[in-house]
N, C-alpha and C positions, 0 to 999 in steps of 0.2 A: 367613249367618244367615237368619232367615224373613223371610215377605214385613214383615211387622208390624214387626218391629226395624230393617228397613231403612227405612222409609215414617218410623218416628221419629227416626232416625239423621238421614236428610236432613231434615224438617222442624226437626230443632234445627241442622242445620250450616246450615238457609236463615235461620234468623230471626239467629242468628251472623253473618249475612252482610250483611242487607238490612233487619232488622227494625227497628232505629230510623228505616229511608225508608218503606219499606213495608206496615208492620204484620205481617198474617196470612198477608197473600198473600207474604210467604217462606216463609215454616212449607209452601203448600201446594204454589208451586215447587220447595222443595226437596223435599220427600217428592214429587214427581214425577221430581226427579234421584235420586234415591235408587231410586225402582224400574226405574228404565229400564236399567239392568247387567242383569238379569236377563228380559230379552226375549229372551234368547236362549233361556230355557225352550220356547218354541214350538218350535223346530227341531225337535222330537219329533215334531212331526205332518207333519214334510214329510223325513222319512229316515228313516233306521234307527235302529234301539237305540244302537248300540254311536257309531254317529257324532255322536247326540243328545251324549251322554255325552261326548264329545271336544268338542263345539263348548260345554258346559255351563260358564260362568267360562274363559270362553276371553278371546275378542278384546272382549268388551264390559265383564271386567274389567280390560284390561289400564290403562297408565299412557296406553299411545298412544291408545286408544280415547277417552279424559278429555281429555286434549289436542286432536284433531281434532275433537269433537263438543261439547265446552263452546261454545264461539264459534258453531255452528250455531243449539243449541238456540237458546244465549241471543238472536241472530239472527232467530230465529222469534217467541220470544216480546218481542222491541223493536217489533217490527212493527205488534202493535197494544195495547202495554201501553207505555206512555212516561214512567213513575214513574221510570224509573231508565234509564240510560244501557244502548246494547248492552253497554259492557264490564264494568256492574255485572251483568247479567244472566248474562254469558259465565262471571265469577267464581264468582257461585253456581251456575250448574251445574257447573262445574270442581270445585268441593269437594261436590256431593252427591254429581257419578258418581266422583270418587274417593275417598270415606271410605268407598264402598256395597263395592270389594275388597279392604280397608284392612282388615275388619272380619272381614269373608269368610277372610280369609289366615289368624285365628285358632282357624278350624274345621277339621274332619278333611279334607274335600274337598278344600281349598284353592283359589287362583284364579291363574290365568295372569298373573300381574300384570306381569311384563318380557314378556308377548307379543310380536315373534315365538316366542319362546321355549316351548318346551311343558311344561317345568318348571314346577309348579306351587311354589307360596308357601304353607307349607301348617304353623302353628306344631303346630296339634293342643293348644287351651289350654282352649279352650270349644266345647258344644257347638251344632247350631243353633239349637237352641231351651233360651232359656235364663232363667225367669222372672224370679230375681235381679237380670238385666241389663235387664231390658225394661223389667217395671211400675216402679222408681224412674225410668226417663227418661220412662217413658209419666206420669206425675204431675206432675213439675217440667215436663214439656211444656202440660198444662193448665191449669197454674196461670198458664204465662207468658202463652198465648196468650188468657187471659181478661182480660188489664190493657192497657189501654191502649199503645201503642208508644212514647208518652213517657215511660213510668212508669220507672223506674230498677231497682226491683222486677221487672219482665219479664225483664230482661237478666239479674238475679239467677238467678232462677228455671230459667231456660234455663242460663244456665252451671252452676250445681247439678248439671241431670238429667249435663251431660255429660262434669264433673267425676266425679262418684260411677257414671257407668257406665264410665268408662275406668280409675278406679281398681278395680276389678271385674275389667276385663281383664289387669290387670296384676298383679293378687293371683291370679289363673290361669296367669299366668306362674308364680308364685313356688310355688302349690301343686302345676303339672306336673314341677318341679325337684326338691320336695321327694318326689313320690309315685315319681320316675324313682330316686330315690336307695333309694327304698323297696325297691322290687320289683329292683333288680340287686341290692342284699344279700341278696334272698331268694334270689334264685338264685343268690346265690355260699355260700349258709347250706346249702342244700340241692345241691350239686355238681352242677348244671345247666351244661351247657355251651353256647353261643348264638353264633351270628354278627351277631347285632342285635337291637333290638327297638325297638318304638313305644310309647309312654303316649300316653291320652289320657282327659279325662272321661264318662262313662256321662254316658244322657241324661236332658235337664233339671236338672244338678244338677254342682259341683266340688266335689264331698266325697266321690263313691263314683266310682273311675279303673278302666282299664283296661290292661293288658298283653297285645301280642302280642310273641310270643318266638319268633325264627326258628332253630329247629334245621338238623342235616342230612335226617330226615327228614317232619318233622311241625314245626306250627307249635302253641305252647303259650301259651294264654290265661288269666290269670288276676286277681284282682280285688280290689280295698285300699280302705276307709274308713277315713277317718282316723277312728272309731271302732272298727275292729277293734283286735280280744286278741288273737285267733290266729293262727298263720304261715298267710300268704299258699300257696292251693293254686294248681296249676301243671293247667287242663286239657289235654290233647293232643286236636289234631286231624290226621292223617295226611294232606303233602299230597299224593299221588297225580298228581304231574303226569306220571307217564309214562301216566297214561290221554289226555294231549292229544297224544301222539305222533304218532299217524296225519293231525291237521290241523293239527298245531303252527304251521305254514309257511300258515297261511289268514291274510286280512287282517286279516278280524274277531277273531280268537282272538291276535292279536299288537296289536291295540290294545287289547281288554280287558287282558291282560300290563302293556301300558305305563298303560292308567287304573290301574289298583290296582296299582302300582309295583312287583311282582312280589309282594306280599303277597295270595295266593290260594290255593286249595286245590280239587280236583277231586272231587263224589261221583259217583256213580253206584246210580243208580234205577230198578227196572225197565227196564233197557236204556240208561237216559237219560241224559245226561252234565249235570251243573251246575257252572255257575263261581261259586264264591261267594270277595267282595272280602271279605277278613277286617278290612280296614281299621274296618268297621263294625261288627264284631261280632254278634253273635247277637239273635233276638228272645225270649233267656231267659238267664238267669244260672246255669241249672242245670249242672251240667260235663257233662251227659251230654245237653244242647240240641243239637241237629246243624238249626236254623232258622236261617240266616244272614238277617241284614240286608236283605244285599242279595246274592241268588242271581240266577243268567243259565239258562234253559235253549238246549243247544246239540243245533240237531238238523238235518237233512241233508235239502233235498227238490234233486232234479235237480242235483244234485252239487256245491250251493252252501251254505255253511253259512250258517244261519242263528241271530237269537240274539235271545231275547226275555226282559224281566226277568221275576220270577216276581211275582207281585202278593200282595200282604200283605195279611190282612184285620183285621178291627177286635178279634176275638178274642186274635189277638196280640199287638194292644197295649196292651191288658188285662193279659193275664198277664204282659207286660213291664212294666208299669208298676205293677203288684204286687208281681212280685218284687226291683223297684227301692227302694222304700217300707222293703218290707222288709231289703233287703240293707245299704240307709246306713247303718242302726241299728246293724251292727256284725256281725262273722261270731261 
């Protein structure tokens, strides 16, 4: 999830934790435990694309990673904050760094969570950013941390935001179940034949989902409000992986392969070759969008491939988030 939902995440599992010894300073503990899983964003500026993207909910979300470094932190901060014991310290970090993958595992990405392991945990129920889930905890958060740590009412308050945001995740459960049922009758309505597919929810929002549908030759995308009237359209994308032929066997081009679980597809552009992860879908709802998400350009200087993301600009997420508005309403 974002950085914002994680920072609330842990500040309600610290005051959960410490807030009747403590007061605030759980709240700010933990939204410190809560962002530190994701340090590992930096590795972007000290290696490559594609390696960034492998160390990315790696080993800082794992369970081991919770385990070795709760006692650290909490270690550091006994040192010169003596309110509470190391191993109450140790405890609240333990559950901010691990509810920060917990949360994580229910977005498309997913997270390394049995690290060594590179199998990602990956439900696909919500997406990162997701206001439903946020602003009711970001509220019942400052309602709590406004009352006194005696108050009885704080503990309410707190338990509320984190009640009503896990029920949230789990009515995401229930809506990905019901939209998966959706879209395989379509395609069993319309003689579509498939070796798999993924659902998940379109962003900011579980009311308007997604389908990708793995053919033999092309991967088919297509998209259900639970207000739509009309049968669910099926778009084609062709995937063209015999254009990775010739580097198929490079390091970079078989870890991309393994990030996007083989759910990818190959264009070609003035010459150019692009990996785009279909996992994420387009930045347009239109059947005839060929913007992916998240596209890679691959291209060759002294006989090394190299691979760099294509950058998005603010235009796009405009007319994405236009035709998202529009698309809930219903096809």
């Amino acid at each position: 999830m974002d950085s914002l939902t994680q920072i609330v995440l842990g500040a309600a599992v610290g005051e959960a934790v410490l807030g009747k010894k403590i007061g605030n300073k759980a709240m700010l503990y933990g939204a410190i435990a809560g962002t530190i899983p994701d340090l590992d964003t930096f590795a972007s500026h000290f290696t490559d694309t594609v390696t960034a993207l492998q160390i990315h909910r790696g080993f800082t979300h794992s369970i081991i990673f919770s385990l070795l470094f709760a006692p650290v932190f909490g270690k550091i901060v006994s040192l010169y904050d003596k309110s509470v014991s190391w191993k109450s310290w140790s405890w609240l970090f333990f559950f901010g760094l691990i509810t920060h993958p917990m949360l994580d595992a229910f977005t498309t990405w997913g997270t390394q969570f049995f690290w060594p392991s590179t199998n990602r945990l990956a439900f696909k129920t919500i997406f990162v950013i997701d206001p439903l889930y946020t602003i009711p905890f970001i509220v019942c958060l400052i309602l709590a941390m406004r009352l006194p740590k005696t108050n009885c009412k704080r503990s309410f308050y707190n338990k509320l935001g984190i009640s009503i945001s896990s029920a949230y995740l789990l009515l995401s459960v229930i809506l990905k179940f019901i939209t998966y049922q959706k879209f395989t009758q379509a395609l069993q309505t319309q003689n579509i034949a498939y070796t798999n597919i993924i659902t998940k929810p379109t962003a900011f929002n579980t009311i308007l989902w997604t389908a990708n549908v793995d053919t033999p030759t092309a991967y088919l995308i297509g998209h259900y409000s639970f207000f739509d009237t009309q049968p669910i359209h099926f778009a084609s994308y062709p995937k063209n992986h015999e254009l990775l032929t010739p580097i198929k066997k490079d390091k970079s081009i078989q870890k991309l392969i393994k990030i996007s679980e083989g759910w990818y597809s190959i264009t070609k552009k003035e010459n150019q070759l692009y990996f785009n992860d279909l996992r994420f879908g387009l930045l347009s709802l239109s059947p005839k969008a060929t913007n992916f998400a998240f596209s890679y350009r691959i291209s060759q200087a002294n006989k090394e491939i190299q691979v760099t993301e294509v950058k998005k600009d603010r235009e796009n997420a405009k007319n994405l988030l236009s035709s998202l508005l529009k698309r809930i309403r219903g096809n």
